[in-house]
Every structure is written in structure tokens, then in C-alpha cells.
N, C-alpha and C positions, 0 to 999 in steps of 0.2 A: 307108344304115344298115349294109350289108352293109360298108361298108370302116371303118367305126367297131367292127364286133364284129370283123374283124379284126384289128384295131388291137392289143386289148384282150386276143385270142387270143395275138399276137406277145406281148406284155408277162405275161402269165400261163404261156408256156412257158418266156419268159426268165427269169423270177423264181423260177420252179419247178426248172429245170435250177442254176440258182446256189445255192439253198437245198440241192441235194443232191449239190453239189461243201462243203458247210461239214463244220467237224467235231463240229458234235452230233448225235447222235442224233433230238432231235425235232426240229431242223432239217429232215434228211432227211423226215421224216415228213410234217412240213407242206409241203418240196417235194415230196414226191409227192400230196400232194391238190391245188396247185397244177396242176399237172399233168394230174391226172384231171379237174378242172375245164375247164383250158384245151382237152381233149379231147373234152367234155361240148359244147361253146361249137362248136367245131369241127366236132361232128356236126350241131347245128342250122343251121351255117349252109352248110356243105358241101347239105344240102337247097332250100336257100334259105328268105330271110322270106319271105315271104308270107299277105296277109291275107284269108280268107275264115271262112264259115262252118262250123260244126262239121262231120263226113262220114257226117248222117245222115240217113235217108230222109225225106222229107213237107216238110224246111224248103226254100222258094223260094229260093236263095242265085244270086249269078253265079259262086260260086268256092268251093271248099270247097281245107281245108286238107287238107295231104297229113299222116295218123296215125302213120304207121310212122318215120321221125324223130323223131317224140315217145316214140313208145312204146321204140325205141331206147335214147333218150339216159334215159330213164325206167329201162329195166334195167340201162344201164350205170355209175348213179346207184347203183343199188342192190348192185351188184357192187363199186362202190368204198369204199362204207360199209365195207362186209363186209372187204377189202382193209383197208382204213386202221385198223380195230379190231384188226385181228390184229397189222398192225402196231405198233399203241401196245402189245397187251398183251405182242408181243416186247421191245421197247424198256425198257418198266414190267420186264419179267421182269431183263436185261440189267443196268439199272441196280444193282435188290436184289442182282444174286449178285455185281458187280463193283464197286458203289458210283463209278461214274463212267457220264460219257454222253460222253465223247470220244472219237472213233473212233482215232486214232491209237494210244491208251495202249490200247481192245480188242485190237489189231493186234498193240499191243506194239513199238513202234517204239521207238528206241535217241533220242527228242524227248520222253522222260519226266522 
């Protein structure tokens, strides 16, 4: 299992990093939640799968699950929302004052 969410980490970094070499704008965007995802996948399995019961007192289990990778990948979840909004609303901001989302023509490159 562990070499399949690797897999899937490799292809979610590679898709991520390609999307924020393009030249739109929300390109970039959604390569970086590409990204924070494949990072997301990364922290889970950097802990390892592993299946047991919840990590709470009284239940009979042979294996309880480790929390603090959950809880991790749980904040860092919530940090990239937060990230990615601010993002779009740079972008949303960017496009109104300049009526384009091509990074080259922000730049102002002499490919106008």
C-alpha cells in the first residue's frame, strides 16, 4: 500500500511543480494545492499505514493507531486552505487591476 501512495505522491508533486512552471495565474494556484496535497499524503505515510484501534483508554485493541500524524496532517490541512485563499484572492485582486492572468505580460516581458 505504502508503495502505491507513493506512487501517487511522485505524480501529485510532478503535476504540481509543472502547473507552477505554466503561465497563468490560477495555474500556479492549483499547482500549489497540488502540492500541499502531495505534502498532506507525504506526512501520512512518512508515519506509516498502519491499522489499529482508536488511542483510547478502556477499548481491548492489539494496536492502536499513532494520533499525532493525523493531527499533523489535520493542521496542515487547515494552513493550506488558509494559504490557497489568500492566494485566489491575490490572483482575483491581480486580474481586476490588470485585466490579464499571464504571468509574462505582469512581468512585462518584451513576448507581448
Amino acid at each position: 500500500m505504502e508503495i502505491l501512495i507513493s506512487i501517487i505522491i511522485g505524480v501529485l508533486f510532478t503535476v504540481g511543480t509543472y502547473m507552477l512552471l505554466m503561465r497563468s495565474l490560477l495555474r500556479v494556484v492549483i499547482g500549489t494545492m497540488f502540492l500541499s496535497h502531495g505534502a498532506h499524503l507525504l506526512l501520512l505515510t512518512m508515519a506509516g499505514l498502519q491499522r489499529g484501534g482508536p488511542p483510547l483508554l478502556g477499548f481491548d485493541a492489539e494496536a492502536y493507531a499513532d494520533p499525532l500524524p493525523q493531527a499533523m496532517v489535520l493542521t496542515a490541512i487547515v494552513i493550506s486552505f488558509g494559504v490557497t485563499s489568500l492566494i485566489l484572492v491575490l490572483a482575483y485582486r491581480t486580474y481586476k487591476v490588470h485585466k490579464t492572468d499571464d504571468l509574462n505580460q505582469l512581468r512585462g516581458s518584451k513576448d507581448e
